[in-house]
PDB file of N, CA, C, O and CB in Angstrom:
ATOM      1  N   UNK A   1       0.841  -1.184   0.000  1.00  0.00           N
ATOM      2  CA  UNK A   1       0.000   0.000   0.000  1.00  0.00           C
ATOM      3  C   UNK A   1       0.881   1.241   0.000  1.00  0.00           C
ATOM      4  O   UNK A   1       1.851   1.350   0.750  1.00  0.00           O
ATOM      5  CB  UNK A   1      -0.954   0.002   1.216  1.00  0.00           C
ATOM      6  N   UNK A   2       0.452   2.297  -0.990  1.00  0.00           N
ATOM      7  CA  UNK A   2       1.119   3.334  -0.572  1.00  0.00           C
ATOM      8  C   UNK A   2       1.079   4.272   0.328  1.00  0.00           C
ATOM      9  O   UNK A   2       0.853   5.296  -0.316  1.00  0.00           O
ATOM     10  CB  UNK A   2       1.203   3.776  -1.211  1.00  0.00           C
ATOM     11  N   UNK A   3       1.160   4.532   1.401  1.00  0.00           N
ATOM     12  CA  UNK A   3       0.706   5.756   2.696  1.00  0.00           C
ATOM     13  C   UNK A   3       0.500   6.974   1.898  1.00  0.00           C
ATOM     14  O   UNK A   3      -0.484   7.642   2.215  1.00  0.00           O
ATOM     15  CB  UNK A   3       2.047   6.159   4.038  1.00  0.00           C
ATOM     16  N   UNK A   4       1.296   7.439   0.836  1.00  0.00           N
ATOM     17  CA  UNK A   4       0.646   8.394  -0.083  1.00  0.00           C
ATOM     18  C   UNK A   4      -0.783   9.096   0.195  1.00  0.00           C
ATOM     19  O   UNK A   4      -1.149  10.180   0.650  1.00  0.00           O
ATOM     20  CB  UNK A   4       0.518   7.687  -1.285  1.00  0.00           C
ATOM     21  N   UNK A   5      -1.672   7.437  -0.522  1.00  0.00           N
ATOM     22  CA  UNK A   5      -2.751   8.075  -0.772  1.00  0.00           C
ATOM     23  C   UNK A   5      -3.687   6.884   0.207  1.00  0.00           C
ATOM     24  O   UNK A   5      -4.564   6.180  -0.294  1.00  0.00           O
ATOM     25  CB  UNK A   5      -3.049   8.328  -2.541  1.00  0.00           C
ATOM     26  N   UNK A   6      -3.350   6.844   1.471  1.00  0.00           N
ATOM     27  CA  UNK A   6      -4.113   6.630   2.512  1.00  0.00           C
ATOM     28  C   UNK A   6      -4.523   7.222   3.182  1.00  0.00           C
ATOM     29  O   UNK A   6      -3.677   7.298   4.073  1.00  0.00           O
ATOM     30  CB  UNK A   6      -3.881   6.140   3.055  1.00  0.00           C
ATOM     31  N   UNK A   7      -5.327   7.782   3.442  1.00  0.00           N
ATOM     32  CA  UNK A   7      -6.443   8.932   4.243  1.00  0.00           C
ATOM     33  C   UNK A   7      -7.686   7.841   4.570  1.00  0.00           C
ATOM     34  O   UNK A   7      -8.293   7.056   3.841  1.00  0.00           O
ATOM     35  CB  UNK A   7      -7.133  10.543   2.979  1.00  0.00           C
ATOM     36  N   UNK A   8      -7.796   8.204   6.215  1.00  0.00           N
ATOM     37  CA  UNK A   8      -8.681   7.893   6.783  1.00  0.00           C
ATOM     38  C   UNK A   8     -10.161   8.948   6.714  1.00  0.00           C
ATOM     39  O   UNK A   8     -10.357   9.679   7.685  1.00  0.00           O
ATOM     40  CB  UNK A   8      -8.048   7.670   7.954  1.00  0.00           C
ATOM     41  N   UNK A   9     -10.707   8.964   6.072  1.00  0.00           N
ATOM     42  CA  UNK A   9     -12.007  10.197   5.746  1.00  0.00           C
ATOM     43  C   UNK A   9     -12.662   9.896   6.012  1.00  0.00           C
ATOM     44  O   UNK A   9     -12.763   8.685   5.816  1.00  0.00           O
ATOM     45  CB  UNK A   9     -12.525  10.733   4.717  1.00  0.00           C
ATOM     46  N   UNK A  10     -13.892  10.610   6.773  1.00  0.00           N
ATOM     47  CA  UNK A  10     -15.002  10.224   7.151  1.00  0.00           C
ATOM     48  C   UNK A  10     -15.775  10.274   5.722  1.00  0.00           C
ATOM     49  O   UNK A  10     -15.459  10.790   4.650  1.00  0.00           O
ATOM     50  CB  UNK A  10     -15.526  11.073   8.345  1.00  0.00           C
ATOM     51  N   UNK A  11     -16.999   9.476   6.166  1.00  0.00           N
ATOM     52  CA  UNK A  11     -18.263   9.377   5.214  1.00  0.00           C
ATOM     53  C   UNK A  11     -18.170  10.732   4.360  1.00  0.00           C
ATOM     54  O   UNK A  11     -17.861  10.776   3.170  1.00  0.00           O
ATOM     55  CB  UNK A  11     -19.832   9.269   6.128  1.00  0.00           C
ATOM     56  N   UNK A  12     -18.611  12.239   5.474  1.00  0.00           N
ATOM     57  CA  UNK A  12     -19.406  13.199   4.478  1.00  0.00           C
ATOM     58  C   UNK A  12     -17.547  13.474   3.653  1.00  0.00           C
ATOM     59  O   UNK A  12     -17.498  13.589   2.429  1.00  0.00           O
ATOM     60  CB  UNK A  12     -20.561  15.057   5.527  1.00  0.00           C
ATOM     61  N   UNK A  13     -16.396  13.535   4.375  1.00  0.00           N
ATOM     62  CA  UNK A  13     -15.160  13.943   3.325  1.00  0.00           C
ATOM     63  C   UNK A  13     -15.741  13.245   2.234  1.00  0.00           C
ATOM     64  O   UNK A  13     -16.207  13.919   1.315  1.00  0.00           O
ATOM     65  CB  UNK A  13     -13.457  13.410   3.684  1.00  0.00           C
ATOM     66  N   UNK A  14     -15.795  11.961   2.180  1.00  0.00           N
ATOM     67  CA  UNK A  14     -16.124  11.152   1.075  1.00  0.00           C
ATOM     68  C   UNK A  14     -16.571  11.417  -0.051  1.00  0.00           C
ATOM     69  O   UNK A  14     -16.141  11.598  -1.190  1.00  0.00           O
ATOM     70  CB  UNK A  14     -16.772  10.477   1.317  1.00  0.00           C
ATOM     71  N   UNK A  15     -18.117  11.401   0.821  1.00  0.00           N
ATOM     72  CA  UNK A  15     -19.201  12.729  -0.092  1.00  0.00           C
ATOM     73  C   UNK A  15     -18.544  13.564  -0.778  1.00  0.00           C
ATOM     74  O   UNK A  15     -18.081  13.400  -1.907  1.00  0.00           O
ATOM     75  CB  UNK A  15     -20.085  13.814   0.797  1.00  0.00           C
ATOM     76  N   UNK A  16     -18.488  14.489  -0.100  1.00  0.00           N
ATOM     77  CA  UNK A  16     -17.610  15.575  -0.397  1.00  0.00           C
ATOM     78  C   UNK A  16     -16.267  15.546  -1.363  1.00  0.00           C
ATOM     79  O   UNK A  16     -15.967  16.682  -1.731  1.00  0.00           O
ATOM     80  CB  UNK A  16     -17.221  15.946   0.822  1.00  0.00           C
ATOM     81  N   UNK A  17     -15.679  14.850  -1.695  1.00  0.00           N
ATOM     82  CA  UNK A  17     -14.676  14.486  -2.711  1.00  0.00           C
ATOM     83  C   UNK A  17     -15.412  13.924  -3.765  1.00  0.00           C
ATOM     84  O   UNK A  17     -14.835  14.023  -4.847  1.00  0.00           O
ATOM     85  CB  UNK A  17     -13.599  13.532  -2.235  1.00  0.00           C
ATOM     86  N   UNK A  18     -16.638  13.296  -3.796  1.00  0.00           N
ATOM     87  CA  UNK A  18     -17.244  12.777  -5.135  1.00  0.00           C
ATOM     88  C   UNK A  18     -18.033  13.717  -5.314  1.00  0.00           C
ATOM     89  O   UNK A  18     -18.390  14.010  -6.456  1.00  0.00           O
ATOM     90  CB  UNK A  18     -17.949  11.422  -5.227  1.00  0.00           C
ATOM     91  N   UNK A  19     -18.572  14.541  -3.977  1.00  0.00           N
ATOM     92  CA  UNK A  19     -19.797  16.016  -5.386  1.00  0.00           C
ATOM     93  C   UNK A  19     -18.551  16.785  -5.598  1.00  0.00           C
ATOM     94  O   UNK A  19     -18.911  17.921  -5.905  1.00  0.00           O
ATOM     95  CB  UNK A  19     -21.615  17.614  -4.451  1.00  0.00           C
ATOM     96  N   UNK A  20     -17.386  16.724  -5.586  1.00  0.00           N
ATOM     97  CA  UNK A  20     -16.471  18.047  -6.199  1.00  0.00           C
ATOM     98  C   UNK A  20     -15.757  17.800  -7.710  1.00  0.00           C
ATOM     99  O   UNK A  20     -15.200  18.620  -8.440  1.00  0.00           O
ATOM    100  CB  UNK A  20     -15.084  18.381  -5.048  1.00  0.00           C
ATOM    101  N   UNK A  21     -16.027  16.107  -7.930  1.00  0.00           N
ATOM    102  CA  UNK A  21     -15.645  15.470  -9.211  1.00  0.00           C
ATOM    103  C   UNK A  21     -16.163  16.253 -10.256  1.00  0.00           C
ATOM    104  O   UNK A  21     -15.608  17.036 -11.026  1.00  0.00           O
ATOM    105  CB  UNK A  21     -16.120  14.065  -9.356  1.00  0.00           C
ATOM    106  N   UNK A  22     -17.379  15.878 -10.131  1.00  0.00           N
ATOM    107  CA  UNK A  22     -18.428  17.413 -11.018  1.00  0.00           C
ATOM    108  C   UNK A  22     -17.655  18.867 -11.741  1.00  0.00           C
ATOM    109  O   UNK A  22     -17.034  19.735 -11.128  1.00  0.00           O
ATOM    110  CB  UNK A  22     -19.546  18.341  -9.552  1.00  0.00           C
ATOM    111  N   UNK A  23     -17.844  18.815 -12.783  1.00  0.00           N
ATOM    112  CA  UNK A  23     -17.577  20.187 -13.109  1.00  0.00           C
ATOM    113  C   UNK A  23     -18.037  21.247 -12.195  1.00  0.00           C
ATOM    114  O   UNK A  23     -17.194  21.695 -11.417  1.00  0.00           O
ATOM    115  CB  UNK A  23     -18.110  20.448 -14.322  1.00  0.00           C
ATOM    116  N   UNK A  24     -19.336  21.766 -12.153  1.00  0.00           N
ATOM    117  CA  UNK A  24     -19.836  22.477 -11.118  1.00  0.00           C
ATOM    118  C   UNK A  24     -20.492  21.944 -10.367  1.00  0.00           C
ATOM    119  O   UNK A  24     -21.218  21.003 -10.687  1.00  0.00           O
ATOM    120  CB  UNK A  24     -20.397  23.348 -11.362  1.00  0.00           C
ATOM    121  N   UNK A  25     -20.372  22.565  -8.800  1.00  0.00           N
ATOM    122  CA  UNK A  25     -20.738  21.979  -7.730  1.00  0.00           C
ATOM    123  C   UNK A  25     -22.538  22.043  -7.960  1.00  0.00           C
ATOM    124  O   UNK A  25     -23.125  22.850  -8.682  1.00  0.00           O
ATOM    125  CB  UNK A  25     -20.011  22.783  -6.369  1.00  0.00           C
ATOM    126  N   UNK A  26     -23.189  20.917  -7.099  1.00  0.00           N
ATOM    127  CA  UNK A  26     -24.250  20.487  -7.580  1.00  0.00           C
ATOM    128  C   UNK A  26     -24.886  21.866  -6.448  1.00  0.00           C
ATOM    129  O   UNK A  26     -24.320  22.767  -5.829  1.00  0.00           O
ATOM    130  CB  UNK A  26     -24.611  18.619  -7.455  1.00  0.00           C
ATOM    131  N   UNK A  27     -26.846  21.277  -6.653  1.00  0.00           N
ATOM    132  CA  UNK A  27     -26.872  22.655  -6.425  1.00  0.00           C
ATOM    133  C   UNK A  27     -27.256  22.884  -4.591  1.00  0.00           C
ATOM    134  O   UNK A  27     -27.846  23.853  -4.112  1.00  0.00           O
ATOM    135  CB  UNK A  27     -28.120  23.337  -7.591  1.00  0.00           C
ATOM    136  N   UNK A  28     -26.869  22.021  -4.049  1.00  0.00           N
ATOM    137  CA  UNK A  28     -26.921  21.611  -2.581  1.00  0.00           C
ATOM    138  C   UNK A  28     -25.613  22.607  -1.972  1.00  0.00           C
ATOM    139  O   UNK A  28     -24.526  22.723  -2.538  1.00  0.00           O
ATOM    140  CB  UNK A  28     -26.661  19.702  -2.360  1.00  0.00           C
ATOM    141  N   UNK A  29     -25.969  23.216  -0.811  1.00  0.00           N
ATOM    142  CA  UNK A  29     -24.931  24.044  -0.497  1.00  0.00           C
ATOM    143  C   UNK A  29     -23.382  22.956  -0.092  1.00  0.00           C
ATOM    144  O   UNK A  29     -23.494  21.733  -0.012  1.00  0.00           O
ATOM    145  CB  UNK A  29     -25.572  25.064   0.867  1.00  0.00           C
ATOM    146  N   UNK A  30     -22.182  23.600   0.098  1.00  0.00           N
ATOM    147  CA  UNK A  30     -21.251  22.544   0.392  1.00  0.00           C
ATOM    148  C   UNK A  30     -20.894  22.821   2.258  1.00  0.00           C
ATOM    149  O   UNK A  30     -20.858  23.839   2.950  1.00  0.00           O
ATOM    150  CB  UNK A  30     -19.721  22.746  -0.820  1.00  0.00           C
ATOM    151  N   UNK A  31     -20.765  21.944   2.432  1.00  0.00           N
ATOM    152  CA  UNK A  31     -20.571  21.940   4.049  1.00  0.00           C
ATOM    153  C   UNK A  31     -18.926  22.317   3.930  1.00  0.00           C
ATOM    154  O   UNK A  31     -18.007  21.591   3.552  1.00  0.00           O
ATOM    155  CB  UNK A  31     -20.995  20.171   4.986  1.00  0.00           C
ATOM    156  N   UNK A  32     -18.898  23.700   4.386  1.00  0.00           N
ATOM    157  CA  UNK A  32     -17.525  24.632   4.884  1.00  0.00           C
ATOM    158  C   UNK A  32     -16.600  23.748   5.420  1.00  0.00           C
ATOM    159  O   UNK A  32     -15.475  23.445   5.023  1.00  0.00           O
ATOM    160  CB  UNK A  32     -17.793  25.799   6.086  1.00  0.00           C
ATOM    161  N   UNK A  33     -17.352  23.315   6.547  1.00  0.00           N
ATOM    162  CA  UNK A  33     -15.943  22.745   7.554  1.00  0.00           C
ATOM    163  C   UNK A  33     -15.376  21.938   6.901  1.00  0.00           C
ATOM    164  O   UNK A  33     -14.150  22.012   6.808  1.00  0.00           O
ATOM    165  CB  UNK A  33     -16.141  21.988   8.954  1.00  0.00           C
ATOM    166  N   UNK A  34     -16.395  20.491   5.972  1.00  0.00           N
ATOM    167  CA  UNK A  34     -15.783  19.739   5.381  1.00  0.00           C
ATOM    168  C   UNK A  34     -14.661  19.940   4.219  1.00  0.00           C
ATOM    169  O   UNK A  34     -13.645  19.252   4.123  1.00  0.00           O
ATOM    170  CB  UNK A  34     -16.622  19.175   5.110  1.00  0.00           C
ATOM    171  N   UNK A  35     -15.109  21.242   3.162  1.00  0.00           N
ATOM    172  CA  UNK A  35     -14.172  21.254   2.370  1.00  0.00           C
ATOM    173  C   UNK A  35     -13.175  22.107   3.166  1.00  0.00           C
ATOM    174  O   UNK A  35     -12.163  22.084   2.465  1.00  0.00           O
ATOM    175  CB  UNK A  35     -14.578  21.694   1.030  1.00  0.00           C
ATOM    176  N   UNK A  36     -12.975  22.682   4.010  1.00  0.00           N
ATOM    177  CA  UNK A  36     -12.007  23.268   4.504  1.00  0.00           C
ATOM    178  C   UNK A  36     -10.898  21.723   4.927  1.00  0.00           C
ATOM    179  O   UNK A  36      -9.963  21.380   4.203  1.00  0.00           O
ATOM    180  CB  UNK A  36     -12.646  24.356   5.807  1.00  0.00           C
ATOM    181  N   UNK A  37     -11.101  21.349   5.591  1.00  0.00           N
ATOM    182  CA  UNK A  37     -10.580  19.688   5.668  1.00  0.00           C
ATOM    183  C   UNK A  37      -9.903  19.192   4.735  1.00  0.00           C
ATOM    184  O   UNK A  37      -8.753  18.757   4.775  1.00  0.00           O
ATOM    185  CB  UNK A  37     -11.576  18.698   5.712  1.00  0.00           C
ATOM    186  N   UNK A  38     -10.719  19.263   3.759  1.00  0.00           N
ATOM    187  CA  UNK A  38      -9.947  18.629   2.452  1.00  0.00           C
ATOM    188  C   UNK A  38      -8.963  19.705   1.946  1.00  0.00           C
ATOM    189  O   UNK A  38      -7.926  19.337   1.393  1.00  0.00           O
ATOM    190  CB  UNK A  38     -11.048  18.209   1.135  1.00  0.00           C
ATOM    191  N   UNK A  39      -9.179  20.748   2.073  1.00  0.00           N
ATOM    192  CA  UNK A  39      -8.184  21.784   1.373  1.00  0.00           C
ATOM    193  C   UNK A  39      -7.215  21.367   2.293  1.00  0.00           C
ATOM    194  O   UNK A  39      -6.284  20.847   1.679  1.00  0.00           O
ATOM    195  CB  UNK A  39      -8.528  23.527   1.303  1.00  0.00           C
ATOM    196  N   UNK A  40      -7.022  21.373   3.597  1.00  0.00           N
ATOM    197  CA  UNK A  40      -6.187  21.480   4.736  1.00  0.00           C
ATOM    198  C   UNK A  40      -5.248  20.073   4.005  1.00  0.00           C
ATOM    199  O   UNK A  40      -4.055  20.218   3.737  1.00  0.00           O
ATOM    200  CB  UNK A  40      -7.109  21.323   6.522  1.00  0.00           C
ATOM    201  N   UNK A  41      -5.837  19.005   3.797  1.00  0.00           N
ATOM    202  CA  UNK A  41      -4.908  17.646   3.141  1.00  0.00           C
ATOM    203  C   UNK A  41      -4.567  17.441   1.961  1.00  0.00           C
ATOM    204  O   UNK A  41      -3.867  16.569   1.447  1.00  0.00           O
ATOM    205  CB  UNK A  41      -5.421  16.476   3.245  1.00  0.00           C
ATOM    206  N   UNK A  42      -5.183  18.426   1.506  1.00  0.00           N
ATOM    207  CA  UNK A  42      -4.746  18.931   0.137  1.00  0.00           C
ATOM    208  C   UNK A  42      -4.989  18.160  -1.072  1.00  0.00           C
ATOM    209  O   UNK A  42      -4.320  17.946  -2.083  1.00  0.00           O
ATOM    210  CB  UNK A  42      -3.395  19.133   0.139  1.00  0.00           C
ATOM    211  N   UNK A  43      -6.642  17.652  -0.497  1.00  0.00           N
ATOM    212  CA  UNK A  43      -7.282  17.254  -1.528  1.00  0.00           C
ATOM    213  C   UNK A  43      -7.820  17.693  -2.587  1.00  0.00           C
ATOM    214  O   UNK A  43      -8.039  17.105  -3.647  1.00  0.00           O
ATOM    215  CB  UNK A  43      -7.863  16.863  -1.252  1.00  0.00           C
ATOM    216  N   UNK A  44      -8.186  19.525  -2.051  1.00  0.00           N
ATOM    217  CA  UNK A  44      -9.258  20.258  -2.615  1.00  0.00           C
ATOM    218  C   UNK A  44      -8.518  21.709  -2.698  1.00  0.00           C
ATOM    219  O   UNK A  44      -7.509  22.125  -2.129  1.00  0.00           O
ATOM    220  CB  UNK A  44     -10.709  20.185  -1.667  1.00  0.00           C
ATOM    221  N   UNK A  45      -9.262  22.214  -3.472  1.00  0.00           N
ATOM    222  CA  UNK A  45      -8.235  24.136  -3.350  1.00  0.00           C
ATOM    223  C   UNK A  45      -9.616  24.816  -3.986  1.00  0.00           C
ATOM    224  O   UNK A  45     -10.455  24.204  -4.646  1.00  0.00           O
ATOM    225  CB  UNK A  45      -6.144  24.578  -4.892  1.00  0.00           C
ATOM    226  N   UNK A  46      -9.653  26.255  -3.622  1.00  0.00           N
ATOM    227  CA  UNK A  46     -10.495  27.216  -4.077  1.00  0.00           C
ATOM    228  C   UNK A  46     -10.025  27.341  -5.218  1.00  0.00           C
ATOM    229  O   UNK A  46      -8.805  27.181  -5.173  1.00  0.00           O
ATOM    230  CB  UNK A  46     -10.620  28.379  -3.394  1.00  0.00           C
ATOM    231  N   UNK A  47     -10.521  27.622  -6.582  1.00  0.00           N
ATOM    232  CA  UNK A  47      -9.926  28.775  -7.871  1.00  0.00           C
ATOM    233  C   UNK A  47     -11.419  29.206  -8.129  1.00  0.00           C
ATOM    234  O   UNK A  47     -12.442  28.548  -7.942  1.00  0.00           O
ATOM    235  CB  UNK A  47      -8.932  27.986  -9.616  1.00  0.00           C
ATOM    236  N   UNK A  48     -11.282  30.396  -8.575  1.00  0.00           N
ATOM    237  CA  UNK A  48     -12.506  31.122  -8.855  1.00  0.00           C
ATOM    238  C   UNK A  48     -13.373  31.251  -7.941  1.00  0.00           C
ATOM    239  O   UNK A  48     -14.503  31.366  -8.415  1.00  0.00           O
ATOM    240  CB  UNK A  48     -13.140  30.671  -9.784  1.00  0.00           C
ATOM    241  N   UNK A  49     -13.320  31.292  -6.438  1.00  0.00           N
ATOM    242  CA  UNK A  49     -14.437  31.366  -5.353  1.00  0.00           C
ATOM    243  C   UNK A  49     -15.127  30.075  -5.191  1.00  0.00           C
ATOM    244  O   UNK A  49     -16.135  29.963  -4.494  1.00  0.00           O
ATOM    245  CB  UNK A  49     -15.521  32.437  -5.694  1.00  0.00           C
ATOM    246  N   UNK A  50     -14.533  29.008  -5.896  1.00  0.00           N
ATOM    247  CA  UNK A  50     -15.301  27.633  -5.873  1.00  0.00           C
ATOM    248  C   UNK A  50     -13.809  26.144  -5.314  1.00  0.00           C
ATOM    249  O   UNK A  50     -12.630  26.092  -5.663  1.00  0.00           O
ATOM    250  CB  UNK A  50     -16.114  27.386  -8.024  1.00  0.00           C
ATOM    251  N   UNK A  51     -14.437  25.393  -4.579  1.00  0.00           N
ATOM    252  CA  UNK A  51     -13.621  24.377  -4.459  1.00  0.00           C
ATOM    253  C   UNK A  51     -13.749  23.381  -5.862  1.00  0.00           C
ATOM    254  O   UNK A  51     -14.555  23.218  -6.777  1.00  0.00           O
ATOM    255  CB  UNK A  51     -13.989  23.680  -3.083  1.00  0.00           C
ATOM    256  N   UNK A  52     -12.759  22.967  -5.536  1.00  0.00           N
ATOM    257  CA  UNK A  52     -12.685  22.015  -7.258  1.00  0.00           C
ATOM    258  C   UNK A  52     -10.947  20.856  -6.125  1.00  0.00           C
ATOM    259  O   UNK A  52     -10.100  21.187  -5.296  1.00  0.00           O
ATOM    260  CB  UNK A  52     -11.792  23.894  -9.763  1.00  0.00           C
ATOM    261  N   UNK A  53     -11.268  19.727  -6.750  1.00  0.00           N
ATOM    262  CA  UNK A  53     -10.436  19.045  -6.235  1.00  0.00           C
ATOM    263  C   UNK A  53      -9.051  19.048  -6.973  1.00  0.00           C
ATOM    264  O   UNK A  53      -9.029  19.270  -8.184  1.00  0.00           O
ATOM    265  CB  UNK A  53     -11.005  17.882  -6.094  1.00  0.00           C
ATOM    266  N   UNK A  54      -8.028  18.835  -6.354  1.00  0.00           N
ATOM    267  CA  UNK A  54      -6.173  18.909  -6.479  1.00  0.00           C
ATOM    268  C   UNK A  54      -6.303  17.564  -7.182  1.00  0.00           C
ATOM    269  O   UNK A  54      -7.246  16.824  -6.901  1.00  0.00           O
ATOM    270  CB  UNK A  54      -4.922  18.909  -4.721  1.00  0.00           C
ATOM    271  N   UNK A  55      -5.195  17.151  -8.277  1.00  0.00           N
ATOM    272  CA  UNK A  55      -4.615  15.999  -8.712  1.00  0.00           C
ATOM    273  C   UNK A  55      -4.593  14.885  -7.281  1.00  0.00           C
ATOM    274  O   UNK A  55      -5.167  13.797  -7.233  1.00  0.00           O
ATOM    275  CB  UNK A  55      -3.054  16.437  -9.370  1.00  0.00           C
ATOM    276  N   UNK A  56      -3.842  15.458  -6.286  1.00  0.00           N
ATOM    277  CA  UNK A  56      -3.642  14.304  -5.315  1.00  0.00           C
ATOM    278  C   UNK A  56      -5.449  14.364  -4.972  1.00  0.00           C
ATOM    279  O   UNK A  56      -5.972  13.261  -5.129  1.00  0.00           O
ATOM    280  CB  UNK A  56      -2.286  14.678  -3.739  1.00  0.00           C
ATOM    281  N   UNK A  57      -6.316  15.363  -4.586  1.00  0.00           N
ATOM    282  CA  UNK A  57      -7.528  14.217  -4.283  1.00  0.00           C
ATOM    283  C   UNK A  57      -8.287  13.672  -5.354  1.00  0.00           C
ATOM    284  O   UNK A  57      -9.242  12.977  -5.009  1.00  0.00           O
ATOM    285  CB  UNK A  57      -8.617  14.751  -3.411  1.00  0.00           C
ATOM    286  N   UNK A  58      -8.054  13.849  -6.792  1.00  0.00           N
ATOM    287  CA  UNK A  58      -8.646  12.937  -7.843  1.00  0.00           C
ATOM    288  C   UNK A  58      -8.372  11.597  -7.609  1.00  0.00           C
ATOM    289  O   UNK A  58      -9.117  10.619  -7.655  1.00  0.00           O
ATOM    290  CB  UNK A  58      -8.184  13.230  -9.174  1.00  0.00           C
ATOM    291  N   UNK A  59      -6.557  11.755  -7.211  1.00  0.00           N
ATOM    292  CA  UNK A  59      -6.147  10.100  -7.044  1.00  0.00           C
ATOM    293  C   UNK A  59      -6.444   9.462  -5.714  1.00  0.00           C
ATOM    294  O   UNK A  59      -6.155   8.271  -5.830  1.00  0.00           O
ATOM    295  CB  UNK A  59      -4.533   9.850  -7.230  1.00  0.00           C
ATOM    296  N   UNK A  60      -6.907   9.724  -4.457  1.00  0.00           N
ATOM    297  CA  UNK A  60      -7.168   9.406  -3.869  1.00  0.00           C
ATOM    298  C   UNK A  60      -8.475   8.429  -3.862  1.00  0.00           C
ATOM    299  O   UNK A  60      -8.658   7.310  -3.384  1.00  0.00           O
ATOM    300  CB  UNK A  60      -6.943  10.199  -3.444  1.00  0.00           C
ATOM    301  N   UNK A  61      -9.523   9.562  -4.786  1.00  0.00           N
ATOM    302  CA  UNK A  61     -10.720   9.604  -4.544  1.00  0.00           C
ATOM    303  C   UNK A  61     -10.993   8.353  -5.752  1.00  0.00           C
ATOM    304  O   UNK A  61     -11.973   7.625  -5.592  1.00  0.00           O
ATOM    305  CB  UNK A  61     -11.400  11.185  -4.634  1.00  0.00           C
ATOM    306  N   UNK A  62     -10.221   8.175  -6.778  1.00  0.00           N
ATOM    307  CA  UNK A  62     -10.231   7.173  -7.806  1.00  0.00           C
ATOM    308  C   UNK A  62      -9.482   6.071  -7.083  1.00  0.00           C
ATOM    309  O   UNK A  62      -9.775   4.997  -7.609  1.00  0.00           O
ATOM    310  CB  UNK A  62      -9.560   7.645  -9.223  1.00  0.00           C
ATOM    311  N   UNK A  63      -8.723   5.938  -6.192  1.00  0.00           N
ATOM    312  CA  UNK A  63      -7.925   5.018  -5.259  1.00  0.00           C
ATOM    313  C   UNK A  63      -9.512   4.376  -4.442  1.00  0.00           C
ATOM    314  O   UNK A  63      -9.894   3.208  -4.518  1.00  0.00           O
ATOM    315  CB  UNK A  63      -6.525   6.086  -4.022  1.00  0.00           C
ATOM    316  N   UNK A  64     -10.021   5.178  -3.909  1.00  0.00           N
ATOM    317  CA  UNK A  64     -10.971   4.787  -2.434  1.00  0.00           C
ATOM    318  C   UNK A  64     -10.424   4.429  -1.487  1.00  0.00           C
ATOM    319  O   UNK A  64      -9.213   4.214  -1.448  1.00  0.00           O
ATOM    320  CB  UNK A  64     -11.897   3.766  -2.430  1.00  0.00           C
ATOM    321  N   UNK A  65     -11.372   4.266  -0.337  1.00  0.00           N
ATOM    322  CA  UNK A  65     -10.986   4.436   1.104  1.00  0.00           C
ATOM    323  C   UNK A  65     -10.659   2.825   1.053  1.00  0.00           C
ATOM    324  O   UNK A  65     -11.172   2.249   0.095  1.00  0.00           O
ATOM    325  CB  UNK A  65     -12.292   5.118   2.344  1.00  0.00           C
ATOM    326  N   UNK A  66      -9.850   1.988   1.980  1.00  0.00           N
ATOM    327  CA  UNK A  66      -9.570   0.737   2.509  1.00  0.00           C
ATOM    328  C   UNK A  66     -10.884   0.429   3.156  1.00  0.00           C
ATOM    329  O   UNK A  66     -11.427  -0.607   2.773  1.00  0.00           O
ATOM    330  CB  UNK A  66      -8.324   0.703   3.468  1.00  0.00           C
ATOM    331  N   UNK A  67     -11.662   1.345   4.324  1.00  0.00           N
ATOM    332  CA  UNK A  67     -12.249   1.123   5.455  1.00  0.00           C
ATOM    333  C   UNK A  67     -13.644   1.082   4.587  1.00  0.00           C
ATOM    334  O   UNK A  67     -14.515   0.475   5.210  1.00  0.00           O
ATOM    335  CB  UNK A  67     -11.967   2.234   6.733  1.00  0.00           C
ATOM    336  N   UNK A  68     -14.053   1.540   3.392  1.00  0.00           N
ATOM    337  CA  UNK A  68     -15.570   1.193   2.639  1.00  0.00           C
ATOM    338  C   UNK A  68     -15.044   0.098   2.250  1.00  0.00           C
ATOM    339  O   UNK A  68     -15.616  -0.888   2.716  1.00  0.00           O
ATOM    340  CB  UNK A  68     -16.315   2.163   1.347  1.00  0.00           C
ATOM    341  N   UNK A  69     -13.623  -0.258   1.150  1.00  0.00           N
ATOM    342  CA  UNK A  69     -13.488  -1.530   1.409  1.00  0.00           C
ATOM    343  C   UNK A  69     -14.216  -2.828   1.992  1.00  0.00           C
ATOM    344  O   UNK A  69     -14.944  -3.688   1.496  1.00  0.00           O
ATOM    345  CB  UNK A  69     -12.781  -1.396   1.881  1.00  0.00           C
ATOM    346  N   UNK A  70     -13.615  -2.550   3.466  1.00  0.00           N
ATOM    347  CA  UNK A  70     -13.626  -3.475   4.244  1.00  0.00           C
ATOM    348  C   UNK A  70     -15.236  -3.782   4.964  1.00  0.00           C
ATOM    349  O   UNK A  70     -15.687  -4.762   5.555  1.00  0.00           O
ATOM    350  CB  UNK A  70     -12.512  -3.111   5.162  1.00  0.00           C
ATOM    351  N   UNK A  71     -15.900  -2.277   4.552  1.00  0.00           N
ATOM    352  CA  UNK A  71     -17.536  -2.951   4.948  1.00  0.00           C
ATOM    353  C   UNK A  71     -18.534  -3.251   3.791  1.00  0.00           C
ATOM    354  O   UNK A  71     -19.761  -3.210   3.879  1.00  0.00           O
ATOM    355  CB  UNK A  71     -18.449  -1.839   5.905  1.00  0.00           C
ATOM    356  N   UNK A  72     -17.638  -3.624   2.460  1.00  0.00           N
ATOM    357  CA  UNK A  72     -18.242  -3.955   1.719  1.00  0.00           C
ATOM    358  C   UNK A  72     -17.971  -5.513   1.609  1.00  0.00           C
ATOM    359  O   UNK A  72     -18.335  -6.278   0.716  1.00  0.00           O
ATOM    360  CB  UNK A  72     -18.079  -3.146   0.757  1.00  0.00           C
ATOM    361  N   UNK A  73     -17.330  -5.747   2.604  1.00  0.00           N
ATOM    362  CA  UNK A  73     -16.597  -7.491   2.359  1.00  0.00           C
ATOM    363  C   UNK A  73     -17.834  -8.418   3.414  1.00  0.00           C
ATOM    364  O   UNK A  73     -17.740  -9.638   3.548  1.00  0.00           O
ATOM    365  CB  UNK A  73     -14.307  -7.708   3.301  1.00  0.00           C
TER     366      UNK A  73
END
């Protein structure tokens, strides 16, 4: 495994990394704290007043979590 792109994320990060895949954000407001989080790990970044996800959280988020993994087994 690579520690790279191991992040332990909760559910809504989750969420939150797949509504940001989207060209534009859908039309549900985005929960602050959460994308602040992801910016902080540097999944996600503002450009244009909007979050939009970083290369490293595309690959993360195309990687998936181990721990949905493991409750899908």
């Amino acid at each position: 495994m690579n520690p790279e792109f191991d992040y332990d994320l909760t559910p809504d990060q989750w969420e939150m990394l797949k509504a940001l895949r989207a060209p534009a954000p859908r039309a549900r407001a985005l929960n602050r704290f959460v994308v602040e989080n992801l910016i902080a790990l540097g999944l996600a970044e503002t450009t244009d007043s909007r979050a939009v996800l970083t290369p490293k959280g595309r690959s993360v988020l195309l990687r998936g979590s181990p721990r949905l993994l493991d409750l899908a087994t």
